[in-house]
N, C-alpha and C positions, 0 to 999 in steps of 0.2 A: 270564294267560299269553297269548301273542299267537304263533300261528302266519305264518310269511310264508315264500314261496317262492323256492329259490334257481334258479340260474341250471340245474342239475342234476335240476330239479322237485321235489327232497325238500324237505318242507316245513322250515325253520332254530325249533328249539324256545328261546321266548326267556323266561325270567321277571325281570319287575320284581318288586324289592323295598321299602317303603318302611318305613325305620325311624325310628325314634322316638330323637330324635338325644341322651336325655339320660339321666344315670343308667347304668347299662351295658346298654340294651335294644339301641343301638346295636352295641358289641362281641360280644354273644351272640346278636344276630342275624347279624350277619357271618362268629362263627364258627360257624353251623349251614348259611349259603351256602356256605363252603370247603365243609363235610364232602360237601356234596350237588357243586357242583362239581366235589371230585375223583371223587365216584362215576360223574355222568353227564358226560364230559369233550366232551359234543356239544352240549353245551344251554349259551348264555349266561345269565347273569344279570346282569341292570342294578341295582346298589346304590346307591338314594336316601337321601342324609343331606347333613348339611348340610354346608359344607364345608371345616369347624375339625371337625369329627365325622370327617370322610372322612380331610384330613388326619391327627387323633392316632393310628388307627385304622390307616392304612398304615404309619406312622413304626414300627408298631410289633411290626409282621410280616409277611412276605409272602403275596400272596393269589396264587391259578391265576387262568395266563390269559385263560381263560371269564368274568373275575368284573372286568364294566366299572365301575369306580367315577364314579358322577355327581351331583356338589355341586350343592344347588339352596340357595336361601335366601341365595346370598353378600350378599346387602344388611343382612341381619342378621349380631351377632353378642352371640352367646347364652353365659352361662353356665348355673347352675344354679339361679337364685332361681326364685322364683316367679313375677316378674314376666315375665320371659325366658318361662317355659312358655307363662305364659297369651299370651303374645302368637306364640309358634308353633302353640298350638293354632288361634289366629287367624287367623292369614297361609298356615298348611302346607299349607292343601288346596289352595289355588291356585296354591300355588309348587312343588309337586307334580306339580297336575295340567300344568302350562305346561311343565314339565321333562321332562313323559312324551309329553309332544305335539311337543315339538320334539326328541324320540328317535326320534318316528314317520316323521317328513318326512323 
């Protein structure tokens, strides 16, 4: 979680989330972001999946305001084999981390 200061000095409560774009970890974590976003409706959350994950995902209900959706990995496109996993296990933390740095800036 990353605290940053608004123009108001209260500090803006923000969480990144990074899910695991395959199988339904992805939808089950999204919908435990709604439940928390509608409860604290002052706090963003930044939602990392990939972004055919991000896509099916929105197509397929609405999320709250608070809840920024941000596709990282579009150079890839993943199903559900194996081969697809092992190679996000591979590529994700850097495509992650590059996603979350240029959230920063």
């Amino acid at each position: 979680m990353s605290t940053m200061m608004t123009n108001s000095s209260l500090p803006e409560r923000h969480i990144a989330v990074l899910a695991f774009p395959f199988a339904s970890h992805a939808g089950l974590t999204l919908w435990l972001i709604c439940r928390l976003a509608t409860a604290a409706v002052d706090v963003t959350f930044s939602f990392y999946s990939t972004a055919k994950s991000i896509q099916y995902l929105l197509s397929s209900s609405p999320i709250p305001d608070n809840i920024k959706p941000c596709p990282v990995l579009d150079e890839y496109v993943f199903s559900e084999n194996m081969e697809d996993i092992e190679l996000f296990l591979k590529v994700g933390k850097e495509c992650f981390k590059r996603a979350m740095k240029a959230a920063e800036d």
